[in-house]
FIPA-891090 format. One record per atom (N, C-alpha, C, O, CB): residue in three letters; atom name; x, y, z. Coordinates in steps of 0.001 Angstrom, whole numbers, plus 500000, padded with zeros to 6 digits. Atoms other than C-alpha are relative to their C-alpha. Glycine has a CB too. Layout:
REM residues N
ALA CA X Y Z
...
This chain:
REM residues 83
UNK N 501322 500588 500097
UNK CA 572591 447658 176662
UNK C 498922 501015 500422
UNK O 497801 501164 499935
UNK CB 499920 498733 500869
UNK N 501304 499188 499260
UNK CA 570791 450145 178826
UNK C 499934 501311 498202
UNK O 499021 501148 497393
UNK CB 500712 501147 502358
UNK N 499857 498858 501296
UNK CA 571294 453029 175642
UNK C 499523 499075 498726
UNK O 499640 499519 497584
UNK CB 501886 500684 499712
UNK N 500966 500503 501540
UNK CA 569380 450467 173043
UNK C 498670 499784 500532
UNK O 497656 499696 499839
UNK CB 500521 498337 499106
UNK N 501621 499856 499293
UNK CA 566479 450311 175584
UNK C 499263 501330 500033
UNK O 498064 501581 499912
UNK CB 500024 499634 501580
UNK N 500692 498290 499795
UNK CA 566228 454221 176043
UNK C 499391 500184 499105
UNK O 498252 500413 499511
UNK CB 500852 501306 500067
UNK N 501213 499963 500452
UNK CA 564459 454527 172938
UNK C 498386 499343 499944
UNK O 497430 499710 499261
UNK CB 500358 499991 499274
UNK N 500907 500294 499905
UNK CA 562021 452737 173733
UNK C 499141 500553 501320
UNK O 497929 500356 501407
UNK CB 500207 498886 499780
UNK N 501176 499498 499280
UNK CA 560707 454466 176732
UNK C 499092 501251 499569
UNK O 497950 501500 499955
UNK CB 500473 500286 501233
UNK N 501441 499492 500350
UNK CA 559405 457174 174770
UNK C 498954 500288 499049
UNK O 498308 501260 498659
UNK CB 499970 500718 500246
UNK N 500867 500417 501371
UNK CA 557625 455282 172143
UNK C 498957 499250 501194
UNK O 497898 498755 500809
UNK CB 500961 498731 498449
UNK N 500746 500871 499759
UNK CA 556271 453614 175239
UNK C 498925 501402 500628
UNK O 497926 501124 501291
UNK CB 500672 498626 500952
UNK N 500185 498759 498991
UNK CA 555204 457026 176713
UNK C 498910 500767 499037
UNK O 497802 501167 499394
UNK CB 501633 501035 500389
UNK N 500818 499722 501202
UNK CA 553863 458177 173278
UNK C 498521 498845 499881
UNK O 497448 499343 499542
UNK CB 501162 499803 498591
UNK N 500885 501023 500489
UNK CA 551557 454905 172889
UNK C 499502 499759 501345
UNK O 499179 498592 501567
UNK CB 500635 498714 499166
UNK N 500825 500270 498877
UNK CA 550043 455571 176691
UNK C 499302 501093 499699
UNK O 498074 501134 499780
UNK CB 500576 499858 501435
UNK N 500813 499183 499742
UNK CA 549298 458499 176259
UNK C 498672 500498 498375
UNK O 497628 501146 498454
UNK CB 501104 501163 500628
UNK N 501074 500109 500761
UNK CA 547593 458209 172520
UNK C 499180 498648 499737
UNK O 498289 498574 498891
UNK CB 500416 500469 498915
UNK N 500918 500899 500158
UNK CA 546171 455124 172743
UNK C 499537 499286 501695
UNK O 498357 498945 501763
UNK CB 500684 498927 498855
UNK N 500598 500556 498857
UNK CA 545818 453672 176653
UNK C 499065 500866 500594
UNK O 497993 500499 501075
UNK CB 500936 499631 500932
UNK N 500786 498934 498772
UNK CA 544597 456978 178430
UNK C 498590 500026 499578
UNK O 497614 499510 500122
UNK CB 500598 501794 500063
UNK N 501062 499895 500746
UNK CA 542203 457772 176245
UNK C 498644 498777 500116
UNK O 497475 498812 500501
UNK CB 500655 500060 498675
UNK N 501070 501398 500029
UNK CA 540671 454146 175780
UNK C 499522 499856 501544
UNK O 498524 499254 501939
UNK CB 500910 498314 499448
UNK N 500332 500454 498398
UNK CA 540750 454199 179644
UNK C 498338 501019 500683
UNK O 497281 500878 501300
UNK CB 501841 500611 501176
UNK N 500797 498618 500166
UNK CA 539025 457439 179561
UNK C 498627 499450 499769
UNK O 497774 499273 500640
UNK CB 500529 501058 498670
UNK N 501157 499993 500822
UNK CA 536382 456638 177187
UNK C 499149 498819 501244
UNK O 498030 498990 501727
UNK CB 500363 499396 498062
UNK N 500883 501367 499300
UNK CA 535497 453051 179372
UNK C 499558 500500 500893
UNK O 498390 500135 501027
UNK CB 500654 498674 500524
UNK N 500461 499266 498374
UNK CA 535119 455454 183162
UNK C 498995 500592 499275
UNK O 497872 500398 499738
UNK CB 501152 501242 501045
UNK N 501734 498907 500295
UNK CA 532430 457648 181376
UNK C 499009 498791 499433
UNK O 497816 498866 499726
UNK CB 500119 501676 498286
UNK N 501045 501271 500705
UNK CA 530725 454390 179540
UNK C 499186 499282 501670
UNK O 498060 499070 502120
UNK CB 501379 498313 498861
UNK N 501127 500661 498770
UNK CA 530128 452877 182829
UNK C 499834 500897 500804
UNK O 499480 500635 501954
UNK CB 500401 498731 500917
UNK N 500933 499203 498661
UNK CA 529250 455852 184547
UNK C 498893 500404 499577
UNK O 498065 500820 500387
UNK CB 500580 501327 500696
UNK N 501357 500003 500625
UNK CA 526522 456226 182186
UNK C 499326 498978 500155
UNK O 498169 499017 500574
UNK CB 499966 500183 498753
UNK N 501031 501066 499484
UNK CA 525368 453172 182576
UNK C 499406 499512 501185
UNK O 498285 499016 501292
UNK CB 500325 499124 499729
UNK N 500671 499595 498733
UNK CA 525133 453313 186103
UNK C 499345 501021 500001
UNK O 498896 501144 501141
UNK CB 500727 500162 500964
UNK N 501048 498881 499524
UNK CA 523154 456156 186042
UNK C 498898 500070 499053
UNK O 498375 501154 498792
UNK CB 500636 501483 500106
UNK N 501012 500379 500668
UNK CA 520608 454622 183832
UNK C 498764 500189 500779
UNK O 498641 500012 501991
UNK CB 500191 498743 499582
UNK N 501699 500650 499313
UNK CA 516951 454465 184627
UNK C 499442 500492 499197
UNK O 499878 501126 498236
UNK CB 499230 500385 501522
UNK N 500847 500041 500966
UNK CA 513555 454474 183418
UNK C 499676 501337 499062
UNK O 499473 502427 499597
UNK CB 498920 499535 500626
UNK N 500338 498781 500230
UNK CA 512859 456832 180618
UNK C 500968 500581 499261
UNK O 500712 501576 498583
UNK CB 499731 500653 501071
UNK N 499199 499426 500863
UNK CA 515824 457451 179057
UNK C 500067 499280 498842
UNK O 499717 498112 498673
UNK CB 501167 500210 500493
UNK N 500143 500843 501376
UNK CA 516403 456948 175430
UNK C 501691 499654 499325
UNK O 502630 500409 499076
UNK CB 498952 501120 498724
UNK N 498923 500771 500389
UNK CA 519060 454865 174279
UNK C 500415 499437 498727
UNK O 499529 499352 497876
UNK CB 499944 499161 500635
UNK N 500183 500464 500865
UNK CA 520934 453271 171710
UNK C 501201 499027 499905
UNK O 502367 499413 500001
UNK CB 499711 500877 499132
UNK N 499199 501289 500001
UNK CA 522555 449666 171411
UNK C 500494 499688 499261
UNK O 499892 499608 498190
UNK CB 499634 499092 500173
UNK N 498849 500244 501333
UNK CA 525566 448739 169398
UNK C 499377 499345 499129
UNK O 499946 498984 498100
UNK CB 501376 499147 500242
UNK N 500122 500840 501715
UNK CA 523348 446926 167096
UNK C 499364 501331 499474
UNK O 499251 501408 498251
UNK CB 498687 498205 499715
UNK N 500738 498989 501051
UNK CA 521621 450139 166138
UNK C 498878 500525 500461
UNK O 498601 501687 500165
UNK CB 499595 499405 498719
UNK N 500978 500067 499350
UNK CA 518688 449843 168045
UNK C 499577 501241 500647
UNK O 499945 501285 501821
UNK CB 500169 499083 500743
UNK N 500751 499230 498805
UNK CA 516715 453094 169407
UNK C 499236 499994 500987
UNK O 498201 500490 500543
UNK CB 499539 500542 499799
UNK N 501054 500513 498839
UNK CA 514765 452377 172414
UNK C 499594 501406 500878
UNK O 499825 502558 500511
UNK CB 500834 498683 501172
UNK N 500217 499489 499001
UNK CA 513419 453840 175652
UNK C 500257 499280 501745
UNK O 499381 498546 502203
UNK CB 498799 500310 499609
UNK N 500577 501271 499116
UNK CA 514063 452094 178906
UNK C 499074 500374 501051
UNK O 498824 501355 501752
UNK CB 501144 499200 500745
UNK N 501315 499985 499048
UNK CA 511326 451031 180687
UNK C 500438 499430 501420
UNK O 500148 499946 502499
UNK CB 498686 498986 499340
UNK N 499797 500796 498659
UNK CA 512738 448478 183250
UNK C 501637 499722 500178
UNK O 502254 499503 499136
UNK CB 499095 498442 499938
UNK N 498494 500374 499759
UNK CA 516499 447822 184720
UNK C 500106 498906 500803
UNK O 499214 498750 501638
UNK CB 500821 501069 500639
UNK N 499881 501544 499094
UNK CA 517593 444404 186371
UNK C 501791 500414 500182
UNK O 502374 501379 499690
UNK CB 499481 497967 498776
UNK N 497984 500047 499247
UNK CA 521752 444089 187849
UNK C 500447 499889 498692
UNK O 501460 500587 498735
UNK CB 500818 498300 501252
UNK N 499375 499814 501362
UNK CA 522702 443581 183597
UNK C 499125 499286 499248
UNK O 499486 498275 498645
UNK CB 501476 499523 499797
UNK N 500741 499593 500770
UNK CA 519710 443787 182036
UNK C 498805 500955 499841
UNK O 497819 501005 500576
UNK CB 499834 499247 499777
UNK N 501061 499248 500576
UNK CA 517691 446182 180303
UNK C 499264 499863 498923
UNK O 499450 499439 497782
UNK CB 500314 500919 499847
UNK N 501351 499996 500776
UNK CA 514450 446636 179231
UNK C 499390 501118 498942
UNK O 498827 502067 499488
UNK CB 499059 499955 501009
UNK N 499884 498824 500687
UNK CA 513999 448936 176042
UNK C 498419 499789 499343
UNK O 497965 498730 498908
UNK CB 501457 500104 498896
UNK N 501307 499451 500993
UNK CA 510628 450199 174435
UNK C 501036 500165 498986
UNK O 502109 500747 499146
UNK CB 498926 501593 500441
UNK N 499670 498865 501031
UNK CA 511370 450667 170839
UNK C 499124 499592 498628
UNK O 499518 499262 497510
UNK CB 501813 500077 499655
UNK N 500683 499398 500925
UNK CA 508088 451063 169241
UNK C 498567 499560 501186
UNK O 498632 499019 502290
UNK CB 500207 499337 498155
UNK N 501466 500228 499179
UNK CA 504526 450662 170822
UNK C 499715 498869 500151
UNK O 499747 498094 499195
UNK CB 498800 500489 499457
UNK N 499963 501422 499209
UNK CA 503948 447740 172919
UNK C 501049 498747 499502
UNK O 500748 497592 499199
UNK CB 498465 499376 499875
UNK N 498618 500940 500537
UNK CA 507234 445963 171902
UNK C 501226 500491 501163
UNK O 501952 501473 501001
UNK CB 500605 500521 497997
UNK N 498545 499931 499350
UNK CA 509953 445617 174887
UNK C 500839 499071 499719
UNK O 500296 497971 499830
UNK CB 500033 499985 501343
UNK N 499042 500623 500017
UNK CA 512711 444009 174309
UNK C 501499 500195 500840
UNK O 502306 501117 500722
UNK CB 500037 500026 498884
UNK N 498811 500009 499200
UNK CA 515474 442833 176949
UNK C 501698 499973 499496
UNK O 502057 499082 498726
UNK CB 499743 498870 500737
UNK N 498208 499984 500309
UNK CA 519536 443422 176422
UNK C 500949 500562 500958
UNK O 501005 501619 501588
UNK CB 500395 500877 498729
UNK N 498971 499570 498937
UNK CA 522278 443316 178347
UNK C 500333 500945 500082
UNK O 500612 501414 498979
UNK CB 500969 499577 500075
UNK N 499115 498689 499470
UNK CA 523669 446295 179845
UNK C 501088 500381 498796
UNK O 501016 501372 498070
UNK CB 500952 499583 501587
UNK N 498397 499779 500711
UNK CA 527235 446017 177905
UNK C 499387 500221 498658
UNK O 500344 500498 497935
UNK CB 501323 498498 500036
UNK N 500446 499999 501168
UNK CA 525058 446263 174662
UNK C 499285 501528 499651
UNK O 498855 502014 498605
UNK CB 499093 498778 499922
UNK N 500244 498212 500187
UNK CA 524185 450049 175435
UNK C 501116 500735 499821
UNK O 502110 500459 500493
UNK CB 499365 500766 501258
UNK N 498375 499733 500397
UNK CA 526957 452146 173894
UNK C 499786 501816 499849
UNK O 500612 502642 499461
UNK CB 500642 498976 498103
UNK N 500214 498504 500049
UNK CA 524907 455696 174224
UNK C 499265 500505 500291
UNK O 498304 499764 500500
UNK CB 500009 500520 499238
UNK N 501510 499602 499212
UNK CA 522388 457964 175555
UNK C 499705 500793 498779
UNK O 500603 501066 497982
UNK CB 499949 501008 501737
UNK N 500757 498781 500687
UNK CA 520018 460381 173463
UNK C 499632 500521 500998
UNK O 499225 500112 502085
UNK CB 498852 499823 499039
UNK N 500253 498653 499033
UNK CA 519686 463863 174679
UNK C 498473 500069 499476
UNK O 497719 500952 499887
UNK CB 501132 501665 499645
């Protein structure tokens, strides 16, 4: 029994290291960007949205994105910074 399991540890070993690490990866830098948000930076929200933010609350932000137009969105809805 144990010798029909052994293949499977390193299909399980293969599928941590191309698909868990990575995804794990990607999420620690997402929210360390987003903690280190503030006013002034320019952003852009999974719907598409370019902004600026103006104001931050505990999970929400406040985006300029055009002249006198803010509009509020949750935190989890920022997915990138512009340099």
């Amino acid at each position: 029994m144990f010798v029909q399991l052994l293949p499977l540890v390193p299909i399980f070993a293969i599928f941590y290291f191309l698909v868990m690490r990575p995804a794990r990866t990607k999420q620690k830098a997402t929210q360390a960007m987003l903690e280190a948000l503030k006013p002034g930076d320019r952003v852009v929200t999974s719907a598409g949205i370019h902004g600026t933010v103006v104001a931050l609350a505990e999970d929400i932000v406040q985006l300029r994105i055009a002249d006198n137009v803010k509009v509020d969105f949750s935190k989890s809805a920022i997915i990138g910074k512009k340099e």
